[in-house]
N, C-alpha and C positions, 0 to 999 in steps of 0.2 A: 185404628181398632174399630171393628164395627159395633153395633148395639149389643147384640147379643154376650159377645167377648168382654163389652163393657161393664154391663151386668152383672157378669158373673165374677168379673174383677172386683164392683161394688159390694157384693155378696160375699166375697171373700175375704175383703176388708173387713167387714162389720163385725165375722165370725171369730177373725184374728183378734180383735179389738174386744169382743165379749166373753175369750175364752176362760180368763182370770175371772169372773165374777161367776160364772157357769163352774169352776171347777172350785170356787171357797165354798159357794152352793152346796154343791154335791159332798166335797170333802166334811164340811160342818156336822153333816148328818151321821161321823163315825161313832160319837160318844152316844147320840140317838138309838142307830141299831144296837148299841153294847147294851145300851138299856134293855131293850129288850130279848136280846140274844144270851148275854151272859150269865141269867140266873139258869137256862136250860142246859147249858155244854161248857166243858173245860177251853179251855184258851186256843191254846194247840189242835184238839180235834174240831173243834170250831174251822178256823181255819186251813186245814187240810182239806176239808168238804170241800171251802170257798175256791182254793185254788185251783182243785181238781175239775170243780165245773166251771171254772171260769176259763181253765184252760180248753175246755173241750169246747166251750162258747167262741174263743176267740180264732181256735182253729178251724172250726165250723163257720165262721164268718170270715175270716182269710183263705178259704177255699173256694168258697160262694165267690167270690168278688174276684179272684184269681190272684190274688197281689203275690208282689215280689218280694221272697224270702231275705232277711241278712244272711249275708254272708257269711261265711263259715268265720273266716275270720272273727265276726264280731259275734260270734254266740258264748265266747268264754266272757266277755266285755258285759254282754249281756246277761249273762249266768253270774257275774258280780254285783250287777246291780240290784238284778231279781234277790240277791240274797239276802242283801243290804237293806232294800226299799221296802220287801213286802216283807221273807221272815223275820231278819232281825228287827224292824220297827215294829209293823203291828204284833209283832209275836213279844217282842220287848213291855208293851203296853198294857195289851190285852192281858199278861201274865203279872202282871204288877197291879192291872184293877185289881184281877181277880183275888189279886194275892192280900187284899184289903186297901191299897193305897186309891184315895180317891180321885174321882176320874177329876175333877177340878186341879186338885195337885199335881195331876199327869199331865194334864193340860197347860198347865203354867211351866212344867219343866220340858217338856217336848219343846214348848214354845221358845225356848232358848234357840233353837236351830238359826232363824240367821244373822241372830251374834256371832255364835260359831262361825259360821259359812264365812262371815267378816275377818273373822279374827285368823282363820288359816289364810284368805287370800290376800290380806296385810302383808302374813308372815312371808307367803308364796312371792309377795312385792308386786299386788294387784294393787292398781290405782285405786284406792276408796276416796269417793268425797264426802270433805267434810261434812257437806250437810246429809249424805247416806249415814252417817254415824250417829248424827243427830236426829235424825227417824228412826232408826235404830231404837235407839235410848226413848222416845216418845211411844215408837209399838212394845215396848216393854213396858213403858210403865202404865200405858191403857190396857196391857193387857192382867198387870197387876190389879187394878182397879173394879175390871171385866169381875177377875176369877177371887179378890179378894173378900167379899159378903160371901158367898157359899165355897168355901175353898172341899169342907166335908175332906180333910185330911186323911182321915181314918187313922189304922196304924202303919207308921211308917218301919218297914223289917231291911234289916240289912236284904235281905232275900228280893223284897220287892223294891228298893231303892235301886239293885242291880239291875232288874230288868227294865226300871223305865230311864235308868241311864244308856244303857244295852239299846233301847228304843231311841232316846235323842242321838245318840254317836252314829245309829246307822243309815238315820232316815239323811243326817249330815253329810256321811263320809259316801254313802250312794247319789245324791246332788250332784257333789261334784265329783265323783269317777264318770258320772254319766255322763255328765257336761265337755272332760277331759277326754273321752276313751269312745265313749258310742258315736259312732257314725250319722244321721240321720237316714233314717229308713223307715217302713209302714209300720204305721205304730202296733196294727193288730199282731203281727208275725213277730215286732220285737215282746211285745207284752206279754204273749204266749210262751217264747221263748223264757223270759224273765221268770214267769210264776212258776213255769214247771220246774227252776233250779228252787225254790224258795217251796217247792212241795216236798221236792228230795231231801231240805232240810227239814221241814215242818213233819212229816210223817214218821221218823224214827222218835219224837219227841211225843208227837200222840199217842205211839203206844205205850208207852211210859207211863200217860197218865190212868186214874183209875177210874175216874169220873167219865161215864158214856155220856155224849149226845144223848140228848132228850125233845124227839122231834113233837112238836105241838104247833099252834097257829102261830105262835110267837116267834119260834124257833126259825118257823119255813119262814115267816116271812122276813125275819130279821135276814136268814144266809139267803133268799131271792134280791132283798137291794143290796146286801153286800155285792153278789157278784154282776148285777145289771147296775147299777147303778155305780156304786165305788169303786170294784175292780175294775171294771169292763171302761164304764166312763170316765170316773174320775183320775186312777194309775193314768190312762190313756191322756187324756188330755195332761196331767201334771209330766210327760213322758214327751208330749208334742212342745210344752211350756221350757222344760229345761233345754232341749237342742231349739228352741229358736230366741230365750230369752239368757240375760245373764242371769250369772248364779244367783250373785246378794238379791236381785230384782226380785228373781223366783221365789225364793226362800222366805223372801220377807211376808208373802201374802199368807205364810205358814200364821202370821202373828192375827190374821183375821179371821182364823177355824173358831177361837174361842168364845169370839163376838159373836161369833153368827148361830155358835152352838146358843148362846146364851137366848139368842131373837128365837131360834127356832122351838127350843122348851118354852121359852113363853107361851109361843102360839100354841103346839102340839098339847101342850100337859099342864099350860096356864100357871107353869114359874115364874116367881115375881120379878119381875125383872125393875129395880130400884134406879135412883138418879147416878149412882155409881158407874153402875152396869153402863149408862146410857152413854156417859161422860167419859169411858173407858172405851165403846165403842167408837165416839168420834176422836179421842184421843189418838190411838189406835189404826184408823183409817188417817188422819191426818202423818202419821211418821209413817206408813207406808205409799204414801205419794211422793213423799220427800223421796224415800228409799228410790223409788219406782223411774220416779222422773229425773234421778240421776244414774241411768242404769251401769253397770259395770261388766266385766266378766270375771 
């Protein structure tokens, strides 16, 4: 292997190796944008904008670069998961803030996902070990600890209990259809493919609502990182994460969005962040190494 090749071997290592901590990053900052996005626009039409320009973003940059489309075959593969991963979770979520249930309690309940993800590939007769169970049970309970000083409840409605149930089952059951069923291919041409099925659902539900978009500084810039940053990066990278890592591995890093949400308001908006919090975050990171370093499928 000459230098050059070597390099870029090194390089590719390193990016492989960083892209978990690049995409809890990016993912953390979803409760952030809601902050500022959800007092302007309803749930639904919020996210109809986001997909639509993200789709035209992704295909505008799968153009540019010429990459190789999936295959036909996998576009129905792909239209389940888009459905799964973007409409029914974020739309699951963001419809159950909205709907008064606090983002901290959605947080904590979303955060069930890779118990879940365990507990089907138990059933499925996927080897789990012991000690992945037991990181498990540790990123659960730092993430209690995380969300438990500001939970901010609100009212919990059969209405909005559904949607952030609707939200944990889909973000779960698209994991692993992905992991089962998607092929590996370029991530931009599948992603694209994905949101434009998760538009087709998202758009009949926006007109629905009664509540317009209300575009302002807030607004523009909460839907600019939504789709630069979280669709575009983060879908993409947790899309590159699940075809080359195991499920439970993947999933587990779901249990450090809360922690980091928690680091990231401190900084942004100077939320206190208590010895709790702290003890919950290294809790937390500790049962997701356990998870990590005993990977499975």
């Amino acid at each position: 292997m000459n230098t050059s090749s070597s390099e870029q071997a090194e390089r590719d290592s390193v990016w492989l190796a960083s892209m978990p901590v690049v995409f809890v990053l990016i993912w953390s900052t979803g409760f952030i944008v809601a902050r500022f996005g959800m007092p302007h626009a309803p749930p639904f039409g919020f996210l109809a904008w986001r997909y639509a320009l993200s789709v035209v973003g992704l295909m505008l940059w799968a153009l540019a670069a010429q990459v190789t489309w999936p295959s036909r075959d996998q576009w129905r593969h792909l239209g389940v998961t888009g459905i799964l991963m973007h409409a029914g979770y974020l739309g699951g979520v963001w419809a159950a803030v909205k709907g008064g249930l606090g983002a901290g309690l959605s947080a904590l309940i979303v955060g069930l996902q890779p118990v879940l993800t365990a507990m089907w590939l138990a059933y499925r007769g996927g080897q789990i070990h012991p000690r992945q169970w037991a990181g498990l049970l540790l990123g659960l309970v730092g993430l209690a600890l995380v969300i438990g000083d500001r939970m901010g409840q609100g009212v919990v409605t059969l209405e909005n209990g559904a949607w952030i149930l609707l939200g944990l089952f889909s973000i779960t059951a698209g994991t692993l259809y992905q992991k089962r069923f998607v092929k590996p291919c370029d991530v931009r041409g599948a992603n694209a493919l994905q949101l434009s099925a998760a538009l087709l659902v998202t758009l009949p539900l926006a007109f629905w609502e009664s509540e317009a978009v209300r575009w302002n500084a807030e607004s523009v810039g909460a839907m600019a990182w939504s789709v630069l940053a979280l669709t575009m990066g983060a879908s993409s990278l947790l899309y590159m994460l699940i075809q080359r890592g195991a499920a439970t591995s993947v999933a587990s890093l779901m249990y450090l969005v809360p922690p980091c949400t928690a680091l990231l308001a401190w900084l942004l908006f100077d939320e206190p962040l208590g010895w709790r919090v702290l003890i919950g975050v290294a809790v937390t990171a500790w049962g997701v190494w356990w998870v990590v370093r005993n990977g499975t499928k």
